[in-house]
C-alpha positions in Angstrom: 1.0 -32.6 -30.4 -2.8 -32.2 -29.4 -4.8 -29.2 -28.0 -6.0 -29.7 -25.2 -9.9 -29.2 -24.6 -11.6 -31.7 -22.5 -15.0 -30.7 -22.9 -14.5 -31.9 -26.5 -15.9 -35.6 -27.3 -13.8 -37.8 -29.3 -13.2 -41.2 -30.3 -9.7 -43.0 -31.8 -8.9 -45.2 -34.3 -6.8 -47.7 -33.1 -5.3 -50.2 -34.4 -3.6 -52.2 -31.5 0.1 -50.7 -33.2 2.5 -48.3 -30.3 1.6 -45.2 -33.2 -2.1 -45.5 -31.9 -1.9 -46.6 -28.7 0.4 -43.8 -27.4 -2.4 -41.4 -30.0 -5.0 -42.8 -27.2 -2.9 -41.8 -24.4 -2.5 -38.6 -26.0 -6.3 -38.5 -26.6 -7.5 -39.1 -23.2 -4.5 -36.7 -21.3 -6.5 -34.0 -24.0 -9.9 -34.7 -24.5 -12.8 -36.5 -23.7 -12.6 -39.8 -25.3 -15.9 -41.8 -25.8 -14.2 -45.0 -27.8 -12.0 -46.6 -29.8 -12.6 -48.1 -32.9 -10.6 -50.8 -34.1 -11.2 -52.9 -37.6 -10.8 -56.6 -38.6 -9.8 -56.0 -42.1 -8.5 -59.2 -43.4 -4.7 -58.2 -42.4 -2.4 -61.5 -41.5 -1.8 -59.5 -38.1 -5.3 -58.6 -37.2 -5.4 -61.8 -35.4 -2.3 -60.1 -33.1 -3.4 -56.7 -33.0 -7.2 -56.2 -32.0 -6.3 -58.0 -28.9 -4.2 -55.4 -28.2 -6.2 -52.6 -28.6 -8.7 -54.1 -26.7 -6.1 -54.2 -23.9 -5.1 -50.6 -24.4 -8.7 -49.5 -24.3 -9.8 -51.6 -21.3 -6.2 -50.3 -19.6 -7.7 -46.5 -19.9 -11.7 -47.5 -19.0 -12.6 -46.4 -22.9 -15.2 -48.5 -24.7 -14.1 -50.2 -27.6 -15.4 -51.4 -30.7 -14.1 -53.1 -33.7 -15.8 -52.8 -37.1 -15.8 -55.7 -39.1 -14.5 -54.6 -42.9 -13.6 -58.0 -43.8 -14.9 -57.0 -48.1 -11.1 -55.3 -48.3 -9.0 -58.6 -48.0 -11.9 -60.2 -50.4 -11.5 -57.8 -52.8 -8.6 -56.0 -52.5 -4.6 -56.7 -53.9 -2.5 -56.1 -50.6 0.0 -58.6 -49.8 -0.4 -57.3 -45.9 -4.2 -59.0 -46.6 -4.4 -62.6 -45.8 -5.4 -63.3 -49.6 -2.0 -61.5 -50.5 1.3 -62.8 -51.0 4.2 -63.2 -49.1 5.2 -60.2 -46.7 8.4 -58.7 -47.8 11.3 -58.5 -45.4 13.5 -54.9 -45.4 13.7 -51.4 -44.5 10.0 -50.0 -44.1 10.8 -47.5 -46.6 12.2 -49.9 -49.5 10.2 -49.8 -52.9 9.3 -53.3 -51.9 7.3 -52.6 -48.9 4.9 -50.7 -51.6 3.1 -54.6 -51.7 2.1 -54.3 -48.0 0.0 -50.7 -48.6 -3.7 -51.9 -48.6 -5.4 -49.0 -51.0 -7.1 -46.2 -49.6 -7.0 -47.9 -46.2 -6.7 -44.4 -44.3 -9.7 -43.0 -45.9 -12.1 -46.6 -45.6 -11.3 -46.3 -41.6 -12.1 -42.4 -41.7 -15.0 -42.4 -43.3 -16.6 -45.7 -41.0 -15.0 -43.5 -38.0 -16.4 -40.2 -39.1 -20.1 -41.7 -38.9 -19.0 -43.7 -35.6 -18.0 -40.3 -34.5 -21.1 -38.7 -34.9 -23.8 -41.2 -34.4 -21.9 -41.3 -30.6 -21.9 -37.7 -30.2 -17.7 -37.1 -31.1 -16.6 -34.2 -32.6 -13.2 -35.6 -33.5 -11.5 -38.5 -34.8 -7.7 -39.2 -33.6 -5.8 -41.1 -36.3 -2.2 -41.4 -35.7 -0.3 -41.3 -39.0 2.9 -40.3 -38.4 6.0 -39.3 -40.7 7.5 -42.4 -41.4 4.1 -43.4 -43.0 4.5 -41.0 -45.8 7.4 -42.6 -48.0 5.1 -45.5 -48.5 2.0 -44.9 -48.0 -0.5 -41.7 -50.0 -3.5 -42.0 -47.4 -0.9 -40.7 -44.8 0.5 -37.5 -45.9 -0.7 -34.7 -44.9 -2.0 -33.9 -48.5 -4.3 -36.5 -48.6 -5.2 -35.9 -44.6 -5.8 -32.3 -45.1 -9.0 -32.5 -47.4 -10.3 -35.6 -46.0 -10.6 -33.9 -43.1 -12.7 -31.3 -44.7 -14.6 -33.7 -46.9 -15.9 -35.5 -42.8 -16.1 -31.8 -42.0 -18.4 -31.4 -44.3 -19.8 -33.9 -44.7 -21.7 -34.7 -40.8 -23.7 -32.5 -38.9 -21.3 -32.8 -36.5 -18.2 -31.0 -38.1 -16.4 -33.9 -37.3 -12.6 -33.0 -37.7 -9.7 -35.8 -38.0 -7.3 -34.6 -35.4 -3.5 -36.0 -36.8 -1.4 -35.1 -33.9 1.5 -37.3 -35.6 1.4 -35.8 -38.5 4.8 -34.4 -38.7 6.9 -36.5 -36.1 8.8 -39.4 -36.4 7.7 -42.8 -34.8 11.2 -42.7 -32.5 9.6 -39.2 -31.5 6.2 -40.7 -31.1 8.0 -43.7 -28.7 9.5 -41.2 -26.4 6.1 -39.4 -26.0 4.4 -42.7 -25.3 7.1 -43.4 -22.5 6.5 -39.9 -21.4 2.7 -40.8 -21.1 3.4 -44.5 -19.4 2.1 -46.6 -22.4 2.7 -50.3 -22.0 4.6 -51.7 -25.3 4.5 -54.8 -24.2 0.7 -54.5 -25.0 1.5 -53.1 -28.7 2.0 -55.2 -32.1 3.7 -54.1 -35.0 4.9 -57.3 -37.0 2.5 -57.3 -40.6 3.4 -61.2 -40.2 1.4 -61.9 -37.9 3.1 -65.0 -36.1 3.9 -66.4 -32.5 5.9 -63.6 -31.8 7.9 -60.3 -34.1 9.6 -61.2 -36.7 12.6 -58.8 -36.1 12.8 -58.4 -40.0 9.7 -56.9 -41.9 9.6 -53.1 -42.3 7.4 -52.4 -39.0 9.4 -55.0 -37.4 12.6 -53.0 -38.3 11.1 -49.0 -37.8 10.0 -50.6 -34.5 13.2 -51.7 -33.4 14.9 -48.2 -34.5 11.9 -46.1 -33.2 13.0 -47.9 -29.5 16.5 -47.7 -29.9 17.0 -44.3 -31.2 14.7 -42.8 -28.3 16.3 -44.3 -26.0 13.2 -45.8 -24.4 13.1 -49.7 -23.1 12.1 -51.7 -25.9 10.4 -54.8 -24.4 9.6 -56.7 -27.7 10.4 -60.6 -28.2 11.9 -61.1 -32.2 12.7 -64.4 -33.7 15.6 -62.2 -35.0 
């Protein structure tokens, strides 16, 4: 979990997902957040999820902002980009889920966050990769997270630091710390599909469903399965 040190400015990535809504909970019970940054990436969900964040952000009276990095689903292969193929149903730690991971994602959104951070005056960026993340995804262990945070650290006057409070739990640890903190779900998307409602069946559909279930915590998600 987070120190706690108020006087400290920071801002949070988030995404409109429960991992980073309940990280800006987190962040404002800890420190003094400044904004949010969210980014239109060219996922098939984006379309779900910035509205979202924008609801979580107005919710806790933090400015938000949403960087428009729309070059990733032009040039990149990710089947989670709109110019990508079909998203895979299954467990979000199947081999097959290896076609949603849009490369070097993490560190795209920490480095346009890192100079976010310090042309507003943060010290900090919140990012909230959690331990689930790491079976699929390289830009969310703490070996990658580790010395891209001292690369940032580096690398701005500020000394910006990402802060990874997640790092190490799971997302049905990081659900029971978001009821704890009174997040609304409701306000949360996870489906990579991107339709009407949840799917019930792609790998964040799925690790959604078990995060909810296995912490106990009221899971108040629609799926069409």
């Amino acid at each position: 979990m987070m120190s706690t040190d108020k006087k400290r400015k920071v801002i949070v990535l988030l995404s409109g997902g429960m991992d980073s809504a309940v990280a800006l909970y987190q962040g404002v019970k800890s420190y003094e957040v400044i904004a949010a940054l969210s980014a239109d990436y060219g996922s098939k969900h984006n379309h779900k999820e910035l509205p979202m964040a924008a609801k979580q952000a107005a919710r806790l009276g933090v400015r938000h902002e949403v960087a428009s990095l729309t070059f990733m689903n032009e040039l990149f292969a990710s089947d989670l980009l709109q110019s990508g193929g079909k998203i895979p149903d299954g467990h979000y730690a199947e081999e097959s889920m290896k076609q949603t991971v849009v490369p070097f994602r993490n560190g795209i959104l920490l480095s346009v966050a890192a100079g976010f951070a310090e042309s507003v005056g943060a010290s900090g960026v919140v990012i909230a990769a959690h331990a689930g993340d790491h079976a699929i995804y390289p830009d969310c262990r703490e070996s990658f997270m580790a010395p891209m945070s001292e690369a940032i650290r580096q690398g701005t006057y500020a000394h910006v630091e990402v802060i990874r409070p997640f790092i190490l739990m799971t997302k049905t640890e990081i659900a029971a710390c978001g009821a704890e903190l009174g997040v609304d779900f409701s306000a949360t998307w996870s489906c990579y599909k991107g339709g009407e409602i949840h799917c019930g069946t792609c790998g964040t559909c799925v690790e959604r469903i078990e995060a909810f279930r296995e912490s106990g915590v009221n899971d108040p998600t629609e799926y069409a399965n």
